[in-house]
C-alpha positions in Angstrom: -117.1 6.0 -62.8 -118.2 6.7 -59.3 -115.9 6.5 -56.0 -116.4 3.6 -54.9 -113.4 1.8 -54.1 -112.0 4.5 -52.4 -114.3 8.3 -51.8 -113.1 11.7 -52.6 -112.9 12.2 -48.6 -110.7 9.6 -47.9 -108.6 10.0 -51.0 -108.3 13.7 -49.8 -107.0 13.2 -46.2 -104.4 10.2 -47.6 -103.1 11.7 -50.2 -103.1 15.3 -49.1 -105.0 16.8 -52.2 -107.8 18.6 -51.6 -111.0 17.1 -51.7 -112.1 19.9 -54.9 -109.3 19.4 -56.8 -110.0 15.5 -57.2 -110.8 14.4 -61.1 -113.3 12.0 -61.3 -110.8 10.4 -64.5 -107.5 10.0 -61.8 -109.7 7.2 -60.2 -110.5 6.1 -63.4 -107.2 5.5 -63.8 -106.0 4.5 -60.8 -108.8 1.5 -60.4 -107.4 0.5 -64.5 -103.9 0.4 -63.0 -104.9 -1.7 -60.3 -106.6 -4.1 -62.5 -103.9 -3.8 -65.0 -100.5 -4.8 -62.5 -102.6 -6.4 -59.6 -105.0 -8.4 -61.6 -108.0 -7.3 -58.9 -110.6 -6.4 -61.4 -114.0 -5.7 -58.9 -111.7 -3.6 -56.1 -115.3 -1.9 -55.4 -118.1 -4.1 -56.3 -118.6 -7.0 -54.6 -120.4 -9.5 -56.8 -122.0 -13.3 -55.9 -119.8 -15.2 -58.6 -120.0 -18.8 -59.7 -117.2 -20.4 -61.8 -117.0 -24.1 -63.7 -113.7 -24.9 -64.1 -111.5 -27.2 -65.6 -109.2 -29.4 -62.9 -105.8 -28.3 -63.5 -104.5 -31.3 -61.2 -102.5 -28.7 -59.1 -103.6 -28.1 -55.6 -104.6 -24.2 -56.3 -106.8 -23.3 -58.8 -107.4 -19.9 -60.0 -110.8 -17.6 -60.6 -112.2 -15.5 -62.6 -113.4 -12.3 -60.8 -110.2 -12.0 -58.4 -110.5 -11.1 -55.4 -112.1 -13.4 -53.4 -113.8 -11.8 -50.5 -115.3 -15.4 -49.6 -115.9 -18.4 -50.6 -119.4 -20.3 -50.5 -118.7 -23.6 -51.8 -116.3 -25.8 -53.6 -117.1 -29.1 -55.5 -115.0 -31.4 -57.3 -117.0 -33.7 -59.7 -120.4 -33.2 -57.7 -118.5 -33.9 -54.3 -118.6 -30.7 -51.6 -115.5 -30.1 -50.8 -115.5 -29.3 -46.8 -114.4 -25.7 -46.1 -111.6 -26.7 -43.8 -109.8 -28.4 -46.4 -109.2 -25.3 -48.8 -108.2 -21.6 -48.0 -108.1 -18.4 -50.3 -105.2 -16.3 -51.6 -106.2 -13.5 -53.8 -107.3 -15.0 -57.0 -106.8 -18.4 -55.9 -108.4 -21.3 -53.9 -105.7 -23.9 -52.6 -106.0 -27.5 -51.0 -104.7 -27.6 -47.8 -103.8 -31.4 -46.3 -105.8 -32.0 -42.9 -106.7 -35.3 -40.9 -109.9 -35.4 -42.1 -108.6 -36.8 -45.6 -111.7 -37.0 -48.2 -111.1 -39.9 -50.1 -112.1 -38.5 -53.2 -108.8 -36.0 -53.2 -105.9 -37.6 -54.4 -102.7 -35.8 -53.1 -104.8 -32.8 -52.5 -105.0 -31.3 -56.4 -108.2 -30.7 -58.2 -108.1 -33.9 -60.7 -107.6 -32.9 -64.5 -111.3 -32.6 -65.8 -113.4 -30.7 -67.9 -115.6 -28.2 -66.3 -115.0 -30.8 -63.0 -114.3 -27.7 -60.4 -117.3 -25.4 -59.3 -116.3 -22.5 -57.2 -119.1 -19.9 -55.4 -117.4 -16.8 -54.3 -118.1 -13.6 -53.6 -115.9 -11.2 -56.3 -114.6 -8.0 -54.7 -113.1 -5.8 -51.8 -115.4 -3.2 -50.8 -114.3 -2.0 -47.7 -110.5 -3.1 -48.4 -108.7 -0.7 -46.5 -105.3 -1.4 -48.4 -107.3 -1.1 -52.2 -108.3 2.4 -50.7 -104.9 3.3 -49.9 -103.7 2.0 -53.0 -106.1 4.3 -54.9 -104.9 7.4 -53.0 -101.5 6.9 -53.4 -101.8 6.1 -56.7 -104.4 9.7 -57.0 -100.8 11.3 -54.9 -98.8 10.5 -57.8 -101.2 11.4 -60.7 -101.8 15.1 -58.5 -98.1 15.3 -58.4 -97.3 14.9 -61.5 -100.1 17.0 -62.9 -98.9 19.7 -60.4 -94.9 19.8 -61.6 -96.4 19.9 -64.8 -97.6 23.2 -64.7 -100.6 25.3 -66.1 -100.2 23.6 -69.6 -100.9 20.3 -68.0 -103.9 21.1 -66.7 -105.3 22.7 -69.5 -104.6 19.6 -71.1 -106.1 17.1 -68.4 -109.0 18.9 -68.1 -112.1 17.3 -69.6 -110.3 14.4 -69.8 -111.5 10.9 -71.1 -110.5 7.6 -70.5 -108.3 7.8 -74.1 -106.6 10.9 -72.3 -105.9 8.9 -69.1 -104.3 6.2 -70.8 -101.7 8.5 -72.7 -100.6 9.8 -68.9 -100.7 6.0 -67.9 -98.5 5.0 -70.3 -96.4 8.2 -72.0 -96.9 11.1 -69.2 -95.6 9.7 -66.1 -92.6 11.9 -64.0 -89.7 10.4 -62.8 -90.0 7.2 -61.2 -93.9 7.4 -61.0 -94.3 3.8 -62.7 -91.7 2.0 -60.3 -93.5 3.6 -57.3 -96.9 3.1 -58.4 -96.1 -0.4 -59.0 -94.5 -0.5 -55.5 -97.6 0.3 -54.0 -99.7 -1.8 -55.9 -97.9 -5.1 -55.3 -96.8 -3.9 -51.5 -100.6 -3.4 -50.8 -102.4 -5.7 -53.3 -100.0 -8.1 -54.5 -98.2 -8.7 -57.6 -100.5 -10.5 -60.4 -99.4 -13.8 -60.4 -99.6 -15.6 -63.6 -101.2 -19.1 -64.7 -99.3 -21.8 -65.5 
């Protein structure tokens, strides 16, 4: 996977590694994480995305391709939904009540429907400064722990593939690495949050 999200120059002055001693599987792993705990699965690409949704009859819906960079339209059962009466948070669009009440929106939700909500965003965070400084910390943590490994690690990590990765993910992390790297990732990204 290329370095996209964050490069191997800015990665190297953030996180104090330097810039030849960067694997290519550490951002691997550290774009998986993000996508794992933060739910922001295009934190590189940004993508022209259309959903059809079903109305949830809540005033916030969620999308599919989180994050939302922008939005380009909303339309509830064929009616355009006027961009002042919805902002974005993350993975969701919410309703917001203004004076310029559209009839068509009872109590501000999207009705309970199916396939009643379209959504046109565009997916991703290219250029997020705080998804680049999540992947360097995150890159910190995996050089750190790699380092107070020792030799033995190395030889270990070296060639590694994703399979690999996940074992440090999940069975190779130091001291505290998982409660910090999830510290970072929901101070600077935010915290997944779950459908109801």
């Amino acid at each position: 996977m290329a370095w996209e999200a964050a490069t191997k120059v800015q990665v190297s002055d953030i996180a104090g590694v330097r810039e030849a001693d960067l694997q290519d599987w550490w951002y691997t792993s550290a774009v998986d994480l993000i996508a794992e705990k933060a739910g922001r699965y295009n934190i590189a690409d940004v993508t022209a995305v259309v959903d059809v949704l079903d109305g949830n009859g809540l005033s916030r819906i969620s999308v599919r391709q989180p994050p939302i960079s922008s939005v380009t339209s909303v339309t509830i059962s064929d009616v355009v939904i006027s961009s002042n009466r919805y902002i974005t948070d993350g993975a969701y669009v919410v309703l917001i009540d203004r004076v310029d009440v559209n009839p068509y929106l009872a109590g501000d939700t999207f009705p309970r429907g199916v396939k009643n909500v379209s959504i046109s965003y565009v997916s991703g965070a290219a250029g997020d400064g705080a998804a680049t400084l999540a992947v360097a910390l995150i890159i910190q943590e995996i050089a750190n722990v790699t380092k107070s490994e020792g030799a033995e690690s190395r030889l270990q990590f070296s060639g590694v593939d994703r399979a690999s990765a996940q074992a440090f993910r999940y069975g190779r992390s130091g001291p505290g690495m998982t409660q910090r790297i999830d510290k970072v990732i929901g101070d600077l990204l935010g915290k997944r949050i779950k459908a109801r």
